[in-house]
MIVEX-826554 format. One record per residue (C-alpha): chain; x, y, z. Coordinates in steps of 0.25 Angstrom, whole numbers, plus 5000, padded with zeros to 4 digits. Example, Ala and Ser with C-alpha at 12.3 -4.5 7.8 and 13.67 -1.06 7.14 Angstrom:
2
<tiza><kette>A</kette><X>5049</X><Y>4982</Y><Z>5031</Z></tiza>
<tiza><kette>A</kette><X>5055</X><Y>4996</Y><Z>5029</Z></tiza>
***
This chain:
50
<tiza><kette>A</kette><X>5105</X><Y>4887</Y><Z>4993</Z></tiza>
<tiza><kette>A</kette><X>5095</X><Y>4887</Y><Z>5003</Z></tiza>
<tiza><kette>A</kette><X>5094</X><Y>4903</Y><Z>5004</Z></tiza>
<tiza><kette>A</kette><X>5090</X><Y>4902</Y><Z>4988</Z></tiza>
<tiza><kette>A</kette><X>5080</X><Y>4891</Y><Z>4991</Z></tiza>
<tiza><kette>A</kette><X>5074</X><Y>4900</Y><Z>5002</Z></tiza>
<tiza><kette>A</kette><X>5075</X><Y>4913</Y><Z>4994</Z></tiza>
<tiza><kette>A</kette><X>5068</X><Y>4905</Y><Z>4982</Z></tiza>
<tiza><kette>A</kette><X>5058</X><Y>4899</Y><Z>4991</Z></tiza>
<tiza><kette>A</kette><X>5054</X><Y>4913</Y><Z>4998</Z></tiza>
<tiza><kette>A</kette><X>5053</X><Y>4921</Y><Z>4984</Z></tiza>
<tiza><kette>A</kette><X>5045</X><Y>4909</Y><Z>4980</Z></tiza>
<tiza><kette>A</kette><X>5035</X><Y>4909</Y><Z>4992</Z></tiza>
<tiza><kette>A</kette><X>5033</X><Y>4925</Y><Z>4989</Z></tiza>
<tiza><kette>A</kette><X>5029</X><Y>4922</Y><Z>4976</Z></tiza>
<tiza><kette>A</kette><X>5020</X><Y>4913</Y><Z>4978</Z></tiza>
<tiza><kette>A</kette><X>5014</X><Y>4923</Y><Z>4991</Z></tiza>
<tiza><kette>A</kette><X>5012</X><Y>4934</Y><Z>4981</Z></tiza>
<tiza><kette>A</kette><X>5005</X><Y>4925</Y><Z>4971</Z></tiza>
<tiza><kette>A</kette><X>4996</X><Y>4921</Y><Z>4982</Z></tiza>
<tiza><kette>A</kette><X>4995</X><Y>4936</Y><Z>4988</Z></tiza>
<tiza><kette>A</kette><X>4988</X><Y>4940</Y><Z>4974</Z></tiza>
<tiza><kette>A</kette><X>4976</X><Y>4932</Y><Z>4979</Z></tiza>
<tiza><kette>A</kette><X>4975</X><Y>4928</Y><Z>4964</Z></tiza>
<tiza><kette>A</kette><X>4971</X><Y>4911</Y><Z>4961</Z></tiza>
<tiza><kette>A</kette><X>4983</X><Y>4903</Y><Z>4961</Z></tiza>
<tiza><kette>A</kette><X>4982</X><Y>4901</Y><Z>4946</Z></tiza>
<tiza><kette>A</kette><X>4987</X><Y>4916</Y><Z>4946</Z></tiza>
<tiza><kette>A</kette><X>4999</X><Y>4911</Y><Z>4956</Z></tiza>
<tiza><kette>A</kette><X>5001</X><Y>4900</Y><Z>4946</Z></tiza>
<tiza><kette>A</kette><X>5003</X><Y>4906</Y><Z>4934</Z></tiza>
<tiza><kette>A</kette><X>5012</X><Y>4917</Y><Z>4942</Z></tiza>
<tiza><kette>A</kette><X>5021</X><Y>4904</Y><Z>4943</Z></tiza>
<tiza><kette>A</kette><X>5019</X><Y>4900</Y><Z>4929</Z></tiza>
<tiza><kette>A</kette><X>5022</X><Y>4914</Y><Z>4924</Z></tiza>
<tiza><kette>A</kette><X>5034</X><Y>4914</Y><Z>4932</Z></tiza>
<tiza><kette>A</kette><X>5040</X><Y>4901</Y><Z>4928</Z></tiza>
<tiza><kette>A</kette><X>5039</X><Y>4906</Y><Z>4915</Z></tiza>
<tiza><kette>A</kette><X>5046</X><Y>4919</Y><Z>4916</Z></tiza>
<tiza><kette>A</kette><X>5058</X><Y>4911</Y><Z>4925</Z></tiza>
<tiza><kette>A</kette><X>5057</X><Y>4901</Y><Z>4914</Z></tiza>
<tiza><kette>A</kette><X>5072</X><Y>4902</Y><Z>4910</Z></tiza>
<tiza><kette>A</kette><X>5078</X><Y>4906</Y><Z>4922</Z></tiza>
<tiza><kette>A</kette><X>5072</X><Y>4891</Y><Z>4928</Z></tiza>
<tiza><kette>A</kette><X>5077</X><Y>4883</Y><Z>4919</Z></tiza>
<tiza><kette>A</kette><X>5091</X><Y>4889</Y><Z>4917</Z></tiza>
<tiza><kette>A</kette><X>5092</X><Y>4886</Y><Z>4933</Z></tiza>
<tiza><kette>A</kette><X>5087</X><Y>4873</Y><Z>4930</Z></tiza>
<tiza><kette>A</kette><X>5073</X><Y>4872</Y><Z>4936</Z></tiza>
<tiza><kette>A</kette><X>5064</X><Y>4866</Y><Z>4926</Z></tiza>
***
């Protein structure tokens, strides 16, 4: 269990890095997330995440 929390939490920070390497204004970084919680939308709430 801990090497998928570690593997999720170091995919996670890489996101978030390339967001921030884009030098866009963290509204862009934002709406990255928003769009992707969208597109995961299913897959989150069959694994129960909500």
């Amino acid at each position: 269990m801990d090497a998928v929390i570690s593997l999720r939490m170091e995919r996670t920070r890489a996101m978030l890095a390339a967001w921030q390497a884009t030098g866009d204004a963290p509204r862009t970084g934002i709406l990255s997330f928003i769009h992707m919680l969208i597109a995961k939308r299913t897959k989150l709430t069959d694994s129960g995440v909500r």
